[in-house]
Structure formats: C-alpha cells, structure tokens
N, C-alpha and C positions, 0 to 999 in steps of 0.2 A: 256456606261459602267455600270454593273448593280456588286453590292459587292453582296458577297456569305457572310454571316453575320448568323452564328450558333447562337439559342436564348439561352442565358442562364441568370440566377439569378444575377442579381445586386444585391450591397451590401443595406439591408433599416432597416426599422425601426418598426418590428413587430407588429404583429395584423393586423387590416383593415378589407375591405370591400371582402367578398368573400373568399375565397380559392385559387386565382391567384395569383401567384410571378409574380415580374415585370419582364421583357426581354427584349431583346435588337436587335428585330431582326428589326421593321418599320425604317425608314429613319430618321423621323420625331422626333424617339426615340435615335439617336444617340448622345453620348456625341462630347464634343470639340475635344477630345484629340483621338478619335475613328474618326471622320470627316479630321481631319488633317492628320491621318496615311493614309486615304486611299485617299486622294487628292496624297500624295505622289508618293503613289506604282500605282498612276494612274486605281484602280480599283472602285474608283469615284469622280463625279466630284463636285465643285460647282452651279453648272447649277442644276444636278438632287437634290439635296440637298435642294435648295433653293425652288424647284419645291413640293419638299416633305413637305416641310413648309406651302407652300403658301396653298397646297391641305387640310392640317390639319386645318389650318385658316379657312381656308372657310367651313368646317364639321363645327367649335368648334363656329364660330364668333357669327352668329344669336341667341344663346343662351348667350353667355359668354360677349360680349361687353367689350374685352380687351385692343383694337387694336384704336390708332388714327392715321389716316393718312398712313394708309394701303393703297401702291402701290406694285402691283405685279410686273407691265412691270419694274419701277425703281428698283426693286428688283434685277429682271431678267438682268436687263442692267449692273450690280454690279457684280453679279454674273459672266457672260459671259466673264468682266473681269479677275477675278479672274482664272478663270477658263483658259488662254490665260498664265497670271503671272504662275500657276503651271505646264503646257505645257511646256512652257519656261525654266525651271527650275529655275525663279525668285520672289517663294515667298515674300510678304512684310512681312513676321511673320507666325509662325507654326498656327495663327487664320486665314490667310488671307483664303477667302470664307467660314467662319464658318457663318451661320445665328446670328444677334442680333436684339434685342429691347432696345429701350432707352425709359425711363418715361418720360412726354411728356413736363416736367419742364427743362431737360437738355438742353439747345438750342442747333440745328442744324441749320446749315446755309440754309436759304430761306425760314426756316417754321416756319410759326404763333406757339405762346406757352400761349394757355390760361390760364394756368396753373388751368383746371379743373373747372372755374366759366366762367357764362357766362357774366359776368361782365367785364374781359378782351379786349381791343383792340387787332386783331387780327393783329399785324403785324409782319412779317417777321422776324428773326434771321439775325443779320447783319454776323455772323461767330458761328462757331460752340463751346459751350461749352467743357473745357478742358477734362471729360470723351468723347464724342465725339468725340473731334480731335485725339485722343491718336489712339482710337478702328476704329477710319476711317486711319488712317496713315496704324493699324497693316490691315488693307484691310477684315474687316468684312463687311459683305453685312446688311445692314439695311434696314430689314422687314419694319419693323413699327413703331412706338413714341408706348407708352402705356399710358394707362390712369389716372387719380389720381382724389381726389374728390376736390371740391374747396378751392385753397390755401395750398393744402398739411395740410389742418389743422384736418384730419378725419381719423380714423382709418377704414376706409371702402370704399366702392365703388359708393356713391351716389356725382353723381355732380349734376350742374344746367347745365353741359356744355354739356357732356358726358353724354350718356346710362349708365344706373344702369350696372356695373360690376357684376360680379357672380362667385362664388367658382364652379371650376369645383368638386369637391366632392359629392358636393350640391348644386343645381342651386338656391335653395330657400336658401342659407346664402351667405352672401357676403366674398369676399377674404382678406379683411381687408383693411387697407391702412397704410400712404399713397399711397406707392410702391401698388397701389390695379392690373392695371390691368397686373404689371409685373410679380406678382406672380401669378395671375390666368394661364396669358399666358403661363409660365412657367410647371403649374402642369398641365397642355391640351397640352404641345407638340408644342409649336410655334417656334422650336428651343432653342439652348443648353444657350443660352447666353442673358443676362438682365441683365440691369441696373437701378437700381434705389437710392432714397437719403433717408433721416434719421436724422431726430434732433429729436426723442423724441420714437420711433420704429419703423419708418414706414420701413424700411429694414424686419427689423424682427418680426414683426407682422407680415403681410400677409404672408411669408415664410414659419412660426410656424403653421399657420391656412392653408395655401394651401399646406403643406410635401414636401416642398423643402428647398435648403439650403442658408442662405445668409450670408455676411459678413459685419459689421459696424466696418470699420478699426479704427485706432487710427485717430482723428482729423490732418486733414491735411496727411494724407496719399497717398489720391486721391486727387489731385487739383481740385477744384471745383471752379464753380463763376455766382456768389456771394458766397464768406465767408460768415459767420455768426458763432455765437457761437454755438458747437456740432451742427452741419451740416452736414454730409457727405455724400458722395457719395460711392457707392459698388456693389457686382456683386450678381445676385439670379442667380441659378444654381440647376441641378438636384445634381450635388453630388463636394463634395470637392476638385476634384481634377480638377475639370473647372473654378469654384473658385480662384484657384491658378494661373489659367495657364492666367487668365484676371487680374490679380492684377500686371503683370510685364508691359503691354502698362499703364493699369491705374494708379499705380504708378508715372510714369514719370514723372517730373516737369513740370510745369506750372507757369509764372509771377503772372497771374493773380488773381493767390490763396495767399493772403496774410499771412493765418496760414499754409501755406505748407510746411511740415519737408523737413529739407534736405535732396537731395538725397542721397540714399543708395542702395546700392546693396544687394541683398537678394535673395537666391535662392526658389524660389518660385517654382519652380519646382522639388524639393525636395520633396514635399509635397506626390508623387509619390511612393517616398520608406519605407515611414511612415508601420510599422507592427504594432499589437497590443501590443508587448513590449514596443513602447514607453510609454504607460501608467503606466509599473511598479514606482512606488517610487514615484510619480507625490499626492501632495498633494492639494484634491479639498476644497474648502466651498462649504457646501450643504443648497441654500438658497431655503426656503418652506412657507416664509412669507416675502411678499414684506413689511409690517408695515407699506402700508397705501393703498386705494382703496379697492376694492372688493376681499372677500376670495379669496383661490383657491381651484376650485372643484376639487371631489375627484376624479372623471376619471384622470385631469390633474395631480394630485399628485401622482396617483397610476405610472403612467406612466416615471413622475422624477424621482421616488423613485427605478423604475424597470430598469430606465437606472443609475440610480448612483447604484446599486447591480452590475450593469456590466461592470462598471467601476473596484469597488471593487477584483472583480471575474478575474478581467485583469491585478490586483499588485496594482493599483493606494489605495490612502488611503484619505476616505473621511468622513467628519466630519461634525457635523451638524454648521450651521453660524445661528447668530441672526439676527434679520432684522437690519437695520442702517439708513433706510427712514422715515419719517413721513408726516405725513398728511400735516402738514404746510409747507412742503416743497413741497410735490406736489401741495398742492394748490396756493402757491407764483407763482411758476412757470408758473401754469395755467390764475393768475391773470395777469402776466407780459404778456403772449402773449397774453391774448386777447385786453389787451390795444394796442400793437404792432397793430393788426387786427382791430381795433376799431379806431385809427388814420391812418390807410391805408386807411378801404371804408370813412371816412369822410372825404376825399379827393376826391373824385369820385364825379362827377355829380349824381346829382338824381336819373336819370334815368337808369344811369347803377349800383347804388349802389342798386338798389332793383331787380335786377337779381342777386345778391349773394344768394346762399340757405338759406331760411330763420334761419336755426337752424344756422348757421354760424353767422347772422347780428347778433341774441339774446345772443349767445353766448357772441361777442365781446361786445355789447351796455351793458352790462352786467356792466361794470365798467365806464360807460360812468361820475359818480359821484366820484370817487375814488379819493383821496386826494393824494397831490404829498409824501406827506410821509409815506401813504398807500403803495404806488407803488414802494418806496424803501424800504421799507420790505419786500416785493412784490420781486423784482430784488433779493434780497441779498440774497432767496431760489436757485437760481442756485449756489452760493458760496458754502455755507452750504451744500447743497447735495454732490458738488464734494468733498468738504474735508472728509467726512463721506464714501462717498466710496471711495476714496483712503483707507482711515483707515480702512475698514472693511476688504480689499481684501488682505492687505498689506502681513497676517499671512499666506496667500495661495500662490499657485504655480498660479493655476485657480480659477474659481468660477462658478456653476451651479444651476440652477435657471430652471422654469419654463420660454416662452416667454413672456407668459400670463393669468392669472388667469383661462382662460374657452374656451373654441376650439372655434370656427365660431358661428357667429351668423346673424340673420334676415336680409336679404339681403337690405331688406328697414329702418335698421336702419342708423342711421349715427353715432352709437359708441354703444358699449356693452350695456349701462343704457337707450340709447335713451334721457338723458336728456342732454338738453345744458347746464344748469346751475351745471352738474358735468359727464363732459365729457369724464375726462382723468382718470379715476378710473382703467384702464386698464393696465395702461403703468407702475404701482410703479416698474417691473424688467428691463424694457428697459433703461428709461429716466436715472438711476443714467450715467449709462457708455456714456451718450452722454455727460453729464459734466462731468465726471473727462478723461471724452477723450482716454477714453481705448478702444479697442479693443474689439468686441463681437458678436459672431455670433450665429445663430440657427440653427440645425439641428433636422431632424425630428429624432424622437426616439419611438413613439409608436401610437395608434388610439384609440380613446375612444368607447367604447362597441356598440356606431351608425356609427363607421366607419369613424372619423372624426380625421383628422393627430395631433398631439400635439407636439409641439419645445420643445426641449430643447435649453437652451441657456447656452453657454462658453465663458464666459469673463476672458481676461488676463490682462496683467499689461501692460502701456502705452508701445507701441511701439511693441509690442510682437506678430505682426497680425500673422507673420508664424506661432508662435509656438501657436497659439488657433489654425489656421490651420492645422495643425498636430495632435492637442488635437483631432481636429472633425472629422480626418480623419480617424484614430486611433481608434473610438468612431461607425464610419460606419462599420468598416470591426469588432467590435465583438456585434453587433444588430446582431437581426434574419429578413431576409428576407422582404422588405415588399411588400402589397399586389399589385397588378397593376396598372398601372397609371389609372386613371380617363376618361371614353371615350364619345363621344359625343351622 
C-alpha cells in the first residue's frame, strides 16, 4: 500500500537555514495523527512505516549517534503486528503502529539500562518502566532506546558509554541533553514519537537546540519510576498536536510513581481545534533574564522577543516579568546534586568508578569536603526557588522565557561553559518549573542568523499541561513557516 501524500507547508518557526519550507510528503516525515489516519483508511501500513524509519536511521545513524539498541527485525516483528491489529479492525489505540523512541533510562523489559556511563552494570530490565508499559499497551512499535550522557547529569551528548551525539543541524554541536539523543532522533526523522525525562531541562534543552517540540508536565503527570523530586517524564515531537495525542497513554496511572496525581480526565485531543484566537485576552510574563547563569545572547532574545510580538499581534497581552532566580539558588541546587552523585560513584568499586566521564567524577568530588550544614543550605535552594516561582508566575495566565541563554554548542563539550566547576549556568529558565512542578514546554519559534533553531518556552500554572498545550499550539499556527528539516 503506498499513500498519495500532497507536500505541503507545516506550521514552524521562522527564519533557518535555506529557503526550503518543511513538507510533509517522505514517510519518515509523517506526523502521529497523519500515520494513524492512514493505517485506518488502510492506504498505509505499519510495516511500510516502520520500514521508512528504519531506512532514515540507517542514512542519519553513522553521523548522528542517536540510537541505542537499534533492532530493525524487532522492530519489523512489532510492526507486522500491528499492522494484522488494524486489518483486523482491532486497534490497541489511534498510536498503535506509530514508530517511537524511549531514552535509554526508561527501562524496558529485558534490556540493559546504562544509563549513558560506562560505569553501569549492564543488566537487564526486569519489566518495563511506567512510560514504557503505557506506550507498548497503546501498541507503538519500538525503534530504538536513545541516548543520554552519563547519569543524565549533562546538558549534551558526550557519554563514556555511548558515541558522542550530534545536532542534526550541525554535526559539529551537540543536541544537548539529557534527552540528547531523543531530540537529535527526532529533528533527523526517526519517527513522530520520543520520550524522554527532566529534572532540571533535559526535555527542553535538547528540543529548544534541536527545533522541535517537548513537554515537561506538571510533576506527577506521567508515572514514572523511580520518583524523585521534579523528575519527569514527557513526549518530544515534531509539533504539538503529537504531543497531545501521547500524553493520553502516558498519563495513565501508575502504582509505582508515588508523586503521581490523581487520575483525571483531560481531553487531550482537543488540542486539535485550538485557532489562533485562543490567544486573545491570555495574559503572558515576558521573562528575558533568568537572574542567574549566563546572559542571553542576542540572536536568542531577538527571537523571544519576535515571538512574544506575535503573540501580541494574536490579542494575547504580554508584559515584561523580573527575574525571581538567583545565583544561590542555582548554585545550592548544583551543590545538592553533585553530593547525590558524589555518594553514588563512592559506592562503586574502583574500578568501575573511573569509567565515569571524568568531568562528571570532578564535577561531583567537587564537594567531597562540604559540611553537613553546608549541604542544608545546599538542599533548602530547591525550596526557595519553588516558592519564588510560584510567586512570580502567580500575576500571569502563562509565562515565556527563552529555553536557554544561546543555541547549540561544541559537540565535544559537555555543558555551554565546558567547566565542571559551574556547569549548570544554562539551565536558570528551565530548572525553576521543575521545582515548583509546573508545566512547561518548548517550542521552536525562530533560527539564529547561522541557522540554528532557538525555543521558546511556556510555562503554566500547576496542573494546567493542556492549556500550555494549547498555548503552543495556538503559538505554531501564527509563526511563519519554518525552514526544512535537517538532512543527512
């Protein structure tokens, strides 16, 4: 069965590389919600689809290093399923035969989870993480695990475990992390759907740096496990309404997640009839200084500035915000995990504690002297930050921000600075809403003058993942065009 697929202009995020608008004719290129209709109407299949993937993978892999534990024939064997289920006329879910990727920290059943060092014991998954069971229940075919750098503790693509990741944009910057190689995969076409996690922006870092879309729900939205404080789990996507249409399996409950909200019902597929009038009356905070880390450059600001004008230009009413972060409170934060990471590898035998990436050990041994009431001063900057954004956001409907200070950078670094002894200078817009547990996604909104995608980011108020959903979707359809995806 081959689809007759007219190209035409996706909704993006103006400027880029080129003169090309994106299209929608390759397979490889197709959204969820485009993949689902035509499994239906039986004008394609999961088999060819999944074939379509596997064929981009293999163009994109030798350069890009996204992909761990890339099986095709298991792929193929998922697929052929599915593909029998919509014969049938016995879909498991409007995803079932959609291609996905899961970050290589999600556990799935029977596979090792190094979690990006090579320091890890590789053993097996005894059953599959609750994003996982949700997205195999709705019967997505799983590609591949993707990559992350060691411990999820790096905003890039460098492990000790894993091949260096690479910005499909730009093979010499990296995609960021943690979520590093789900959002490479992602802006290279390895299928409409990825997952990856988030305590401090690993969602929306790489997404902002690689022009696609992600969402860091409210804590406890997606089950997840292990809990941890602002942890989460969420979907990268090319556009928001794939987004949506994965937050109704992922949502679902989970035991296992101890901060898991209760269930609720949410139409999540609403997000579908969202116009540009939803934006009239909508009052934004226009945050332009995170007030602690590294400026933001002015391509990045030129480009927040040109999508809050068109927010403006859509009815919405937006107003400049003060910053509410400080430096001591990122660097508390900074001090609290590297202790967390600093009594993890001194627990490790010798000999696998010196396969950890070295800027990782420095990083953590970093506080190896730190006094226990250092450390609770230390701890009590996650407090501090969440009350401060709460309070900041409280005067808005939304709040938009930059993702991050400065687009992609050196594929061989392992954070913007390159130093371990101040790492996280990146993250002052991401990390407030991973403690106060709000909702916050990125969406690409413009390219800096080399061609390089810049986020935006829309944070709503606790609990409110649809209606930032909405925010962003609403936010796609009045952007100008953006340029072509990124090719091998």
């Amino acid at each position: 069965m081959k689809m007759d697929l007219p190209s035409k202009a996706l909704d993006g995020g103006g400027g880029g590389r080129g003169t090309a608008v994106r299209t929608a004719g390759a397979l490889h290129d197709l959204d969820a919600a485009a993949l689902s209709a035509a499994y239906r109407n039986g004008s394609l299949s999961p088999v060819e689809a999944t074939r379509a993937v596997l064929e981009r993978i293999d163009r994109w892999e030798p350069s890009l290093h996204a992909t761990y534990l890339l099986r095709p024939e298991a792929a193929l064997q998922q697929a052929r399923a599915s593909e029998a289920r919509w014969q049938a006329g016995r879909p498991l879910s409007p995803l079932d035969g959609v291609p996905l990727t899961l970050k290589e920290n999600i556990a799935s059943a029977g596979d090792p989870m190094p979690l990006g060092t090579a320091a890890t014991m590789l053993v097996p998954a005894g059953r599959d993480a609750p994003p996982a069971a949700r997205l195999r229940e709705a019967g997505c075919v799983l590609v591949a695990k993707t990559t992350m750098p060691d411990y999820g503790m790096l905003s890039s693509g460098v492990s000790s475990f894993h091949a260096m990741s690479r910005n499909p944009w730009d093979l010499s910057l990296g995609p960021g992390g943690s979520s590093a190689g789900a959002a490479a995969a992602c802006a290279a076409g390895y299928g409409p759907l990825h997952v990856g996690t988030d305590i401090g922006g690993s969602l929306r870092l790489p997404a902002g740096w690689c022009g696609v879309f992600s969402l860091k729900p409210s804590l406890g939205r997606v089950p997840i496990d292990p809990p941890t404080v602002g942890r989460c789990a969420g979907p990268i996507t090319r556009t928001v309404l794939d987004a949506a249409l994965m937050m109704r399996p992922l949502s679902r409950p989970d035991a296992r997640d101890t901060m898991s909200l209760p269930p609720a019902e949410i139409d999540w597929e609403s997000v579908a009839a969202v116009t540009p009038d939803h934006l009239r009356g909508l009052r934004f905070g226009l945050l332009l200084d995170a007030g602690c880390g590294l400026p933001v450059e002015i391509a990045v600001r030129e480009a927040i500035e040109a999508a809050a004008a068109l927010l403006e230009a859509a009815g919405a009413i937006v107003e400049p915000m003060a910053p509410f972060m400080t430096q001591s409170m990122l660097d508390g934060m900074d001090c609290a995990w590297r202790m967390r990471s600093h009594l993890d590898m001194a627990g490790l035998p010798a000999e696998r504690r010196a396969r950890v990436l070295p800027y990782i050990r420095t990083w953590a041994d970093s506080v190896a002297g730190m006094s226990g009431a250092a450390l609770y001063q230390a701890q009590q900057q996650f407090y501090a930050t969440r009350v401060a954004t709460v309070h900041a956001c409280a005067a808005y409907d939304y709040v938009i921000s930059p993702v991050a200070p400065m687009p992609a950078f050196d594929a061989e670094l392992p954070s913007p600075t390159g130093d371990p002894l101040h790492p996280l200078e990146h993250i002052g817009f991401t990390v407030p809403f991973n403690m106060s547990e709000q909702p916050a996604a990125s969406v690409p909104c413009g390219f800096t003058p080399q061609g390089l995608p810049v986020g935006l980011q829309i944070a709503g108020p606790r609990f409110d993942d649809l209606g930032v959903l909405k925010v962003a979707r609403a936010f796609e359809l009045v952007r100008q065009p953006m340029a072509a995806w990124p090719e091998p």
